[in-house]
Backbone as CSV, one residue per row, in Angstrom:
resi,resn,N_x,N_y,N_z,CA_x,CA_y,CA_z,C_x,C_y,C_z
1,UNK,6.491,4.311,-22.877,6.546,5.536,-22.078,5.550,6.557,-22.614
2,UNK,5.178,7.185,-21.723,3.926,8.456,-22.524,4.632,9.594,-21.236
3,UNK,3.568,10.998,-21.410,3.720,12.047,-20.739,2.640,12.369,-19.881
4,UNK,2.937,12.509,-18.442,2.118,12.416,-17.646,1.130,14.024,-17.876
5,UNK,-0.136,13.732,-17.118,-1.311,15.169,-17.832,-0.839,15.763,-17.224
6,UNK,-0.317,15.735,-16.155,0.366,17.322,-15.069,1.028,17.953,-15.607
7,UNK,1.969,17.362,-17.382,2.880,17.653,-17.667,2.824,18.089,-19.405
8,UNK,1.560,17.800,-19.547,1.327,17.800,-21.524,1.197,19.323,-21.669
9,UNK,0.074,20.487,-21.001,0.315,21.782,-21.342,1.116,22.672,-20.946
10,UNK,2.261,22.383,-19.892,2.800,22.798,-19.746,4.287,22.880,-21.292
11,UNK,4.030,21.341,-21.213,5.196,20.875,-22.868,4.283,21.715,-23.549
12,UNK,3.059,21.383,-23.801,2.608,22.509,-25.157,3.288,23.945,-25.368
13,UNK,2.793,24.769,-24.031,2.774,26.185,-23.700,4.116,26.198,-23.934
14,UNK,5.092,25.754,-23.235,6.765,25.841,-23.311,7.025,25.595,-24.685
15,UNK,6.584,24.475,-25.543,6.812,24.370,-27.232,6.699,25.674,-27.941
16,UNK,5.437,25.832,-27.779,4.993,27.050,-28.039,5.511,28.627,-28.233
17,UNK,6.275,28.394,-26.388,7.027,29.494,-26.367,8.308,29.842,-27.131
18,UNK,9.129,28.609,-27.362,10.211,28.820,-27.961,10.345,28.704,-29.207
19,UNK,9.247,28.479,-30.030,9.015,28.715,-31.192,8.884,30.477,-31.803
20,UNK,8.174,30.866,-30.898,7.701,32.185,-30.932,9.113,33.012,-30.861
21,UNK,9.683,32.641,-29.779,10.764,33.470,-29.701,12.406,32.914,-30.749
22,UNK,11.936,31.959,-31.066,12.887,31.702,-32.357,12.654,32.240,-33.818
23,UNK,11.685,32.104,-33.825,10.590,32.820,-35.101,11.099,34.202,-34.967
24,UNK,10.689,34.821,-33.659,11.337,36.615,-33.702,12.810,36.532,-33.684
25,UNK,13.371,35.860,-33.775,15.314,35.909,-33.670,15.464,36.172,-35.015
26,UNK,14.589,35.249,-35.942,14.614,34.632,-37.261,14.843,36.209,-37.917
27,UNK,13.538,36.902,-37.348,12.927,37.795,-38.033,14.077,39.428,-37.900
28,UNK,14.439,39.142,-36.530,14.873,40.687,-36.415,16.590,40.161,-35.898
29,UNK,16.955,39.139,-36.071,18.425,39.433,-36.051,18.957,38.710,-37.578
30,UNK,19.569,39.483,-37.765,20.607,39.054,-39.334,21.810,38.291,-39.196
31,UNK,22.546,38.467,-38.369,23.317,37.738,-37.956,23.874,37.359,-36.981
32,UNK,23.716,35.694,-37.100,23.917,34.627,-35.544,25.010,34.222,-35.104
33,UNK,25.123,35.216,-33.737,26.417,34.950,-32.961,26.142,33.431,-32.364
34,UNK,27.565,33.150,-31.784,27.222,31.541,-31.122,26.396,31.904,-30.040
35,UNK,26.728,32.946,-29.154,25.408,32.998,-28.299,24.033,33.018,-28.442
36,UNK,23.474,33.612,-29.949,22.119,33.052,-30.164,21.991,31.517,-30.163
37,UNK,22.923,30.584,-30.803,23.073,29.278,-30.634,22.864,28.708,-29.924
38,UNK,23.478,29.127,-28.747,23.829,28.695,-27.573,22.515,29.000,-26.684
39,UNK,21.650,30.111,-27.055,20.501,30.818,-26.230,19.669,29.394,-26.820
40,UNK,19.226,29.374,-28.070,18.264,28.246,-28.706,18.736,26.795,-28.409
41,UNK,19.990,26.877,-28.209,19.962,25.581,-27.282,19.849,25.163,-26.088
42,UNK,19.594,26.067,-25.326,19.222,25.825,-23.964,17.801,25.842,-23.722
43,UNK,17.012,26.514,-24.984,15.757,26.533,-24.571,15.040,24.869,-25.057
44,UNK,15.946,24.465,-25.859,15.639,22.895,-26.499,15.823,22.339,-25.016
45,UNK,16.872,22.602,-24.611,17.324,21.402,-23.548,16.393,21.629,-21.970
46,UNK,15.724,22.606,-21.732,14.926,23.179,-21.220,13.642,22.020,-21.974
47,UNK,12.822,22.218,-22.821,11.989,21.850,-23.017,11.948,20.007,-23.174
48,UNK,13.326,19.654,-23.266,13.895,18.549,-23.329,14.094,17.710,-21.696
49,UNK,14.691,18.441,-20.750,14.599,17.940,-19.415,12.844,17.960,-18.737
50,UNK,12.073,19.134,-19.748,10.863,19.202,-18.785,10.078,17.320,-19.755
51,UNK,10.350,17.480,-20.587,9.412,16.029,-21.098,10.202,14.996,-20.363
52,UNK,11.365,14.911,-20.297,11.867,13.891,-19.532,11.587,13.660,-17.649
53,UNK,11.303,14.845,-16.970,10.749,14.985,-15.768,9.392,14.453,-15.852
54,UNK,8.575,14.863,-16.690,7.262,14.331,-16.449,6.606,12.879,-17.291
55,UNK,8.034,12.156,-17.572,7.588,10.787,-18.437,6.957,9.736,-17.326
56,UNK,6.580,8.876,-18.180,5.824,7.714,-17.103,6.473,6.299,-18.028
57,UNK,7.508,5.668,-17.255,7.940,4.386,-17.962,6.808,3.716,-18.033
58,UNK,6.653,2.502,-19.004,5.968,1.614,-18.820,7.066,0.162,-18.006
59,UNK,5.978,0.260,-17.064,6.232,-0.841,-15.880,5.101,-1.882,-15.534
60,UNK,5.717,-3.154,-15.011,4.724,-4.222,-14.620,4.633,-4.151,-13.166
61,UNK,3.630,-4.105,-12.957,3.192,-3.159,-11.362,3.927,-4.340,-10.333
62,UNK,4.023,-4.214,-9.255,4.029,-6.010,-8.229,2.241,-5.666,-7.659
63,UNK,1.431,-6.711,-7.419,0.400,-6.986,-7.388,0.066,-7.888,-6.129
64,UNK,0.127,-7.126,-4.863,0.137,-8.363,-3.810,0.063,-7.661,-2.536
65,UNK,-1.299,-8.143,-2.350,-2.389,-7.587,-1.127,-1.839,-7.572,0.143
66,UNK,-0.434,-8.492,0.696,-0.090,-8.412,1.791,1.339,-7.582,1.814
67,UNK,1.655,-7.071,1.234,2.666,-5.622,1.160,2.318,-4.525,0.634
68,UNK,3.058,-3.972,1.391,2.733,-2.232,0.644,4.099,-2.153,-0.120
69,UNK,3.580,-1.182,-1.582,4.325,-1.328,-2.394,4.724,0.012,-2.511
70,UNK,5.693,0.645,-3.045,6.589,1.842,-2.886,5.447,2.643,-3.344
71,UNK,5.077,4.027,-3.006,4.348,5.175,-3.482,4.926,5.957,-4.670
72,UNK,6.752,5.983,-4.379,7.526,6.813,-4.952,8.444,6.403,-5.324
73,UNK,9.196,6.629,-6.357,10.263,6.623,-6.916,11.307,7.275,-6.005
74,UNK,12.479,6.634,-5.693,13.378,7.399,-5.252,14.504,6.692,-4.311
75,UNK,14.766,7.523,-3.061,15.900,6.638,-2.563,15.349,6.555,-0.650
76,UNK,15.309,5.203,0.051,14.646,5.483,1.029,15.537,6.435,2.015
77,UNK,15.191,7.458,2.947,15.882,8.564,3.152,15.563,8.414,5.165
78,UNK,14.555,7.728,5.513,14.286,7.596,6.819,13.607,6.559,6.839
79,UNK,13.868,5.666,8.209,13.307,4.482,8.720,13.041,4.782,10.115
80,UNK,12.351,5.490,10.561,12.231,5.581,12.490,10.603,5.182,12.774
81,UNK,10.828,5.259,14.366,9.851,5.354,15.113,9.069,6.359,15.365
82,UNK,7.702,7.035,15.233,7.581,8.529,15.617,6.030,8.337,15.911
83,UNK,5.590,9.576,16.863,4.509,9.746,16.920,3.565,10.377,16.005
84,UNK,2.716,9.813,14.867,1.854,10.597,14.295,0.493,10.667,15.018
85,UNK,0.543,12.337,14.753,-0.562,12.343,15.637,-2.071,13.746,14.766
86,UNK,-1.306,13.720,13.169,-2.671,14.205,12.330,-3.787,12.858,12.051
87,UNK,-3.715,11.887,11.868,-4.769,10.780,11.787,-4.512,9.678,12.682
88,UNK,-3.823,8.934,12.437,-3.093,7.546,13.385,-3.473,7.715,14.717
89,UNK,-2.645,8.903,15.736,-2.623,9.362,16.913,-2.257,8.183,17.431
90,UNK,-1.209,7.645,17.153,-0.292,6.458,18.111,1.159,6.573,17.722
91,UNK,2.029,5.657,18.153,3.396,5.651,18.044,3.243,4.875,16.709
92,UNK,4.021,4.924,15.458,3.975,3.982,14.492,5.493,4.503,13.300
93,UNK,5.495,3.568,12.687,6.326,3.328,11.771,7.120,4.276,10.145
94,UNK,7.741,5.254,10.269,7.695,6.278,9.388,8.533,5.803,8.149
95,UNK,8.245,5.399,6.972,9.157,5.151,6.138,9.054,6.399,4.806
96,UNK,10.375,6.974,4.653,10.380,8.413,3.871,11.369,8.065,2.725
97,UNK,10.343,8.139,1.284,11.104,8.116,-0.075,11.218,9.343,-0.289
98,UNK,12.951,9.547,-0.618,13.052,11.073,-1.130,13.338,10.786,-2.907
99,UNK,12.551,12.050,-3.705,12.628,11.898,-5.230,13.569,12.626,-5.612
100,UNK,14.796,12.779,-6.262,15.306,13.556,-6.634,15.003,14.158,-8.205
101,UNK,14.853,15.467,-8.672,14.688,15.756,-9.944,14.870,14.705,-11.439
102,UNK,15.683,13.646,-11.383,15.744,12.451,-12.315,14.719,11.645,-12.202
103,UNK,13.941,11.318,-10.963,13.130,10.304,-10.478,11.881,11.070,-11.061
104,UNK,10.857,9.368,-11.674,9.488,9.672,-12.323,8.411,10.120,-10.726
105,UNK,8.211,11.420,-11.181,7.143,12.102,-9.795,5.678,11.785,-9.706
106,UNK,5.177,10.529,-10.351,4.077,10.110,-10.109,3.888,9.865,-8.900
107,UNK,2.967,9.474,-7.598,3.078,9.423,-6.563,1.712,8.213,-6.800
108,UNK,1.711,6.505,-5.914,0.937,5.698,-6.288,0.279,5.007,-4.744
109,UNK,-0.891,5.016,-4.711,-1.600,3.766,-3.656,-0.550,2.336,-3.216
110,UNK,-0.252,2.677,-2.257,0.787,1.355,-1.884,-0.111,-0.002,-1.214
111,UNK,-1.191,0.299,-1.495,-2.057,-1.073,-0.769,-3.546,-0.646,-1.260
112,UNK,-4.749,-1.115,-1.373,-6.439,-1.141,-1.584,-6.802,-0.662,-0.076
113,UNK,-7.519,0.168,-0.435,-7.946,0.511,0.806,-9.574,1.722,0.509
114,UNK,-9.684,2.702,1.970,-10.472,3.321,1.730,-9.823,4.406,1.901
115,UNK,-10.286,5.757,1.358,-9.358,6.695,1.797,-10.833,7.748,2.535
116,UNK,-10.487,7.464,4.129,-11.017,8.386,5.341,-10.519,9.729,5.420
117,UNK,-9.764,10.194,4.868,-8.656,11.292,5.843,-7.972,11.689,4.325
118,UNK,-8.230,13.288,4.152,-7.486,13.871,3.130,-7.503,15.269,3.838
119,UNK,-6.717,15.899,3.469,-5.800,17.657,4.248,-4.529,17.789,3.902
120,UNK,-5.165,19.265,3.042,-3.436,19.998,2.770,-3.222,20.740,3.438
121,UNK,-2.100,20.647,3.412,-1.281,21.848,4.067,0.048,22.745,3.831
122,UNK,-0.577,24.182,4.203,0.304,25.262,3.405,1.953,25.524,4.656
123,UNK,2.808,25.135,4.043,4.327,25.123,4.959,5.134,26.076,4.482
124,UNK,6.174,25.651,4.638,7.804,26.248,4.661,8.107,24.943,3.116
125,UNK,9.356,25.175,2.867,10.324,24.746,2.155,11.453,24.149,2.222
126,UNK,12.070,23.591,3.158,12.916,23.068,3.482,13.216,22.520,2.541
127,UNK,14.638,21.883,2.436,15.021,20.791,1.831,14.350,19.136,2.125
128,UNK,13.759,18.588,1.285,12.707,17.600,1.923,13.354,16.016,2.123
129,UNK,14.827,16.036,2.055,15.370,14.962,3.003,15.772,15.409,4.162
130,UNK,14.979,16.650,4.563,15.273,17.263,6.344,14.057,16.785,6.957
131,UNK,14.394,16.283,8.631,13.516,15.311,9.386,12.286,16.732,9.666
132,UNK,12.705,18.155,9.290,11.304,18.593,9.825,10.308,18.876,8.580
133,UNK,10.945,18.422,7.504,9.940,18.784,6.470,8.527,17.972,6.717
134,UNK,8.519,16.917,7.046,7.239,16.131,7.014,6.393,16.723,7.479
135,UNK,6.688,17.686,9.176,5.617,18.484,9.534,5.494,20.169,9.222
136,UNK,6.295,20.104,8.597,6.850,21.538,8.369,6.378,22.636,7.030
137,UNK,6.793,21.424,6.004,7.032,22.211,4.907,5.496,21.871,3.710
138,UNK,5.242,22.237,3.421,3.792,22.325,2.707,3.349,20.818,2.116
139,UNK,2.126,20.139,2.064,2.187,18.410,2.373,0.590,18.835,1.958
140,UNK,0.370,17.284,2.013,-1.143,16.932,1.298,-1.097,15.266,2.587
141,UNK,-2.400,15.229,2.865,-1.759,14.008,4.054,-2.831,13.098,3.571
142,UNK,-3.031,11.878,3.118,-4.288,10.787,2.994,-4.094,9.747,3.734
143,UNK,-5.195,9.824,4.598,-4.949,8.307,5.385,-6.401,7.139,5.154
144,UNK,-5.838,6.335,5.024,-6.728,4.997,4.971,-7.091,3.914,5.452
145,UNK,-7.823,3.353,5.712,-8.358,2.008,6.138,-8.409,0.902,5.182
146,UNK,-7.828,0.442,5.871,-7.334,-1.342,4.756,-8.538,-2.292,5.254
147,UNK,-8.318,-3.144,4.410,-9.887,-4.150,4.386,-9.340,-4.940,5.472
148,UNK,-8.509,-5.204,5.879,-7.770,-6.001,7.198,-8.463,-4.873,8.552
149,UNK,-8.783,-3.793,8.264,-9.263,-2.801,9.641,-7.984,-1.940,9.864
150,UNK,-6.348,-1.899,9.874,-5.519,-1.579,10.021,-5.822,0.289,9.260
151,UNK,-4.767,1.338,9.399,-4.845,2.599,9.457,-3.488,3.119,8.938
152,UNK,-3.486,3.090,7.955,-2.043,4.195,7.054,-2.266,5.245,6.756
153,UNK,-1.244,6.453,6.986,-0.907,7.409,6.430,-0.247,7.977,5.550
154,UNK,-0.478,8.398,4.451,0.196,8.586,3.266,0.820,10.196,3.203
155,UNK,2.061,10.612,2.952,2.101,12.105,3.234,2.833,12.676,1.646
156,UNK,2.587,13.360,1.274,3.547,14.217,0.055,4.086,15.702,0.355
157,UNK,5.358,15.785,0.218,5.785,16.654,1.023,6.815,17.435,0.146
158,UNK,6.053,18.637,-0.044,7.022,19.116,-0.935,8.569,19.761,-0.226
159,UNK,9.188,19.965,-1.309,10.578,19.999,-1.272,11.134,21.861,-1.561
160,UNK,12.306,22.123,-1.863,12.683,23.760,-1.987,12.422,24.127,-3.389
161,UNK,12.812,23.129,-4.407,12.453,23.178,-5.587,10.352,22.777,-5.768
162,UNK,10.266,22.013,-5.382,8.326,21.718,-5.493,7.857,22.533,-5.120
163,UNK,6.593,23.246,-6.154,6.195,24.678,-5.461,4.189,23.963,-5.804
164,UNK,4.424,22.561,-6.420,2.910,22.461,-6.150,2.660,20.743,-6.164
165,UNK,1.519,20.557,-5.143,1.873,19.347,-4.834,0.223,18.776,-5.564
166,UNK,-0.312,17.894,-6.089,-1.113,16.994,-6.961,-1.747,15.976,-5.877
167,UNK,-2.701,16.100,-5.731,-3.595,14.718,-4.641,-4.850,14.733,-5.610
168,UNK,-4.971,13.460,-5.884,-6.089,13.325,-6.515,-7.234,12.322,-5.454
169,UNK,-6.592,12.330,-4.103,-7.078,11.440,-3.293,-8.987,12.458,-2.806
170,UNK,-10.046,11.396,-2.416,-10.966,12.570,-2.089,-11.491,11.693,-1.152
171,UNK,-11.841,11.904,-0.118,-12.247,11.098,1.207,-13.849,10.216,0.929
172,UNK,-13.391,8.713,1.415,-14.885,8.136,1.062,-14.426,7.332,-0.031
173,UNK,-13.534,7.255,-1.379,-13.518,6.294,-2.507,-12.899,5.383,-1.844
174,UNK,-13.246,4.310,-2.488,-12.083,3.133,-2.660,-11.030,3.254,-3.821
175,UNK,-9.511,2.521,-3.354,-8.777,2.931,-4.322,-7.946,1.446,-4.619
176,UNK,-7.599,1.165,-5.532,-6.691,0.216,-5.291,-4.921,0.271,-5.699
177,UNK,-4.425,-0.715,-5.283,-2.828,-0.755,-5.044,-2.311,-0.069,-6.656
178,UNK,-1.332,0.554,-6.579,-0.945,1.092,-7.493,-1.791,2.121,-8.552
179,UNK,-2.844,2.480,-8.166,-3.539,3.307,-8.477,-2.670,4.524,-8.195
180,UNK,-2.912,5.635,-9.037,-2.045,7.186,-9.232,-2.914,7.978,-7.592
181,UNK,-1.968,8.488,-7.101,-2.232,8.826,-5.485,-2.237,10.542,-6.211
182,UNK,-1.549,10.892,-6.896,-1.228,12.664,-7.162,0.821,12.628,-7.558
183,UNK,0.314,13.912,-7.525,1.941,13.917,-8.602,2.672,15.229,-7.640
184,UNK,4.391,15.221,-7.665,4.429,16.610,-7.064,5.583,16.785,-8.361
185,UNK,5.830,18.335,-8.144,6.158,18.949,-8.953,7.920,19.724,-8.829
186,UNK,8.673,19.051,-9.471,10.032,19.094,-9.339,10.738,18.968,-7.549
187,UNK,10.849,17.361,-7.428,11.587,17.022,-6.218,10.949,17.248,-4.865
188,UNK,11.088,16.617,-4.223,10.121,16.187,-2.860,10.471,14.572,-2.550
189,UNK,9.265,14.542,-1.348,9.189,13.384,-0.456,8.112,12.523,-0.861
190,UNK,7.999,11.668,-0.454,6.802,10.797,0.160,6.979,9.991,1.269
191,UNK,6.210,10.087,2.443,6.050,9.599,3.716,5.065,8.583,3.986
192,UNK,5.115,7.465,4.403,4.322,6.577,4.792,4.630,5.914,6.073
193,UNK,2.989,6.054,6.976,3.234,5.628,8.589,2.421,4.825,8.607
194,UNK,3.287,3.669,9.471,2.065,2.551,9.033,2.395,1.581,10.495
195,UNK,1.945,1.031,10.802,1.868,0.237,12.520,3.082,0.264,13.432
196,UNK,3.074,-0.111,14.409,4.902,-0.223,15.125,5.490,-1.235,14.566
197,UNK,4.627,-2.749,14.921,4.665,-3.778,14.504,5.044,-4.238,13.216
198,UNK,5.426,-3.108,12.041,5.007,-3.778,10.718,6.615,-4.127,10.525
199,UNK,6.330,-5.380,9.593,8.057,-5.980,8.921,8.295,-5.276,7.950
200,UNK,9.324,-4.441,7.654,9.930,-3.750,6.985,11.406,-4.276,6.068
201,UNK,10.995,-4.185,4.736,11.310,-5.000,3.643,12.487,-4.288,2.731
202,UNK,13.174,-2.767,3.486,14.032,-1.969,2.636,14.523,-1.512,3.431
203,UNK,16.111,-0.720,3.802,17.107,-0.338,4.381,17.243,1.238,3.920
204,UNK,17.746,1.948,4.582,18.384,3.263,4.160,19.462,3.306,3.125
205,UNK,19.063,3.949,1.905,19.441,4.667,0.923,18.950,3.066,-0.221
206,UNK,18.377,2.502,0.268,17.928,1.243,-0.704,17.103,2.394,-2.080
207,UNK,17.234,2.078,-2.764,16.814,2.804,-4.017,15.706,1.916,-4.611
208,UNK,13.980,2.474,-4.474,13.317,2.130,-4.734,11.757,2.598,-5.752
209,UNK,11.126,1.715,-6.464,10.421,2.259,-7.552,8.827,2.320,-7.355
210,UNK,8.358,3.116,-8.025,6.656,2.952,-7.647,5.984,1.784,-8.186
211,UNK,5.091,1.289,-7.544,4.470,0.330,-8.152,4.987,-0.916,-8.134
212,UNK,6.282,-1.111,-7.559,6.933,-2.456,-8.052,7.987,-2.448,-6.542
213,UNK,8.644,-1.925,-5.945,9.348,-2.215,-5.043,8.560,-2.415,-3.546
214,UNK,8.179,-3.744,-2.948,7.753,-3.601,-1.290,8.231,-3.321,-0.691
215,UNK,7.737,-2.597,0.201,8.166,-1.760,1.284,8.285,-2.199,2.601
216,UNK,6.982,-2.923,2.982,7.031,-3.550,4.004,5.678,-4.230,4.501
217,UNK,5.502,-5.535,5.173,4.396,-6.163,5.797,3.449,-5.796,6.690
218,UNK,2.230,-5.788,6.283,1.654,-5.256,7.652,1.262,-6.371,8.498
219,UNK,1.304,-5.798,9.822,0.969,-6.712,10.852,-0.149,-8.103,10.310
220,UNK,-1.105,-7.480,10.048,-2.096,-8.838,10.043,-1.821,-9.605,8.638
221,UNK,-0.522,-9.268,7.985,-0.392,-9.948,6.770,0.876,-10.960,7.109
222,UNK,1.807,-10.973,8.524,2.278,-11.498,8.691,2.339,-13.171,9.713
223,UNK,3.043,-13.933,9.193,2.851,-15.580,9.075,2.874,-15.401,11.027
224,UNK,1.955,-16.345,11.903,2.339,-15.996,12.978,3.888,-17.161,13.261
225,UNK,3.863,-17.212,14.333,4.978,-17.629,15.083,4.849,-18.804,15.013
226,UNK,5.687,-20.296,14.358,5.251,-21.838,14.784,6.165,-22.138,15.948
């Protein structure tokens, strides 16, 4: 396990801080009620939940060109039909991982592709297992072209608690599967729209991981009919 970079100066600066202000307790109070105790232990456990929010397990990726593999950590929260119509502009396939504050917030490439299509956007806050956050509430959108010709949309969507969302995506690279997509920042979504047609490999509230759980088949990766 290590600490993700979104997350090392912030641990510094926060280390930092509660040193400083333990150091002045040291200095100008003489004697420690349990509530100073109790104050210095919350700032441990504070600095203790933030290293644990921004850890990165070590994991063995799944590696396999004809599924898309989870973006996000979390629990699947929607399976519908819908019209996207910021890149796609057809009827297609919406599958929505919601992260809750326990879940690692790395956000990852669910297939090799090209990435055509990057745009943020400044929203609302909703709670981001609500069906209007996707268009609603403040998002980063990457869509791509797969070496098959096919067209996905990738969405990050922040949540009431996420006040900043991480795309490291930039239009024009190639990227490959499980490659780091951007990070969001305490609880949110991730959205992925991907054909009508595609076989879909996870159920509602299926609890699934980045890098390692498939999501679902895309059309031209599936066996035809004998």
């Amino acid at each position: 396990m290590y600490i993700h970079k979104e997350g090392r100066k912030l641990l510094l600066w926060t280390a930092g801080s509660i040193m400083v202000l333990v150091g002045l307790m040291l200095v100008c109070v003489s004697y420690w009620t349990f509530f100073h105790y109790l104050f210095v232990t919350l700032l441990v456990f504070v600095w203790l939940f933030l290293m644990y929010f921004f850890r990165i397990p070590n994991r063995v990726f799944t590696h396999d060109g004809t599924r898309l593999i989870s973006p996000a950590d979390g629990t699947i929260c929607a399976i519908e039909e819908v019209f996207e119509k910021e890149y796609l502009n057809c009827e297609c396939l919406q599958i929505s991982v919601f992260m809750y504050g326990t879940d690692v917030h790395v956000n990852r490439y669910p297939i090799a592709g090209k990435v055509e299509y990057v745009k943020y956007h400044k929203g609302n806050y909703f709670v981001a297992s609500h069906p209007k956050s996707s268009s609603m509430n403040e998002r980063s959108s990457i869509g791509m072209r797969l070496a098959s010709g096919e067209h996905i949309l990738l969405r990050q969507v922040a949540g009431v608690m996420a006040r900043r969302i991480v795309c490291y995506a930039h239009e024009g690279e190639a990227v490959e599967q499980n490659q780091e997509m951007g990070f969001i920042k305490f609880g949110s979504r991730v959205d992925l729209f991907v054909p009508k047609d595609t076989e879909i490999l996870v159920g509602l509230q299926d609890v699934v991981r980045n890098g390692i759980t498939p999501l679902c088949i895309l059309p031209s990766s599936q066996e035809p009919l004998k």
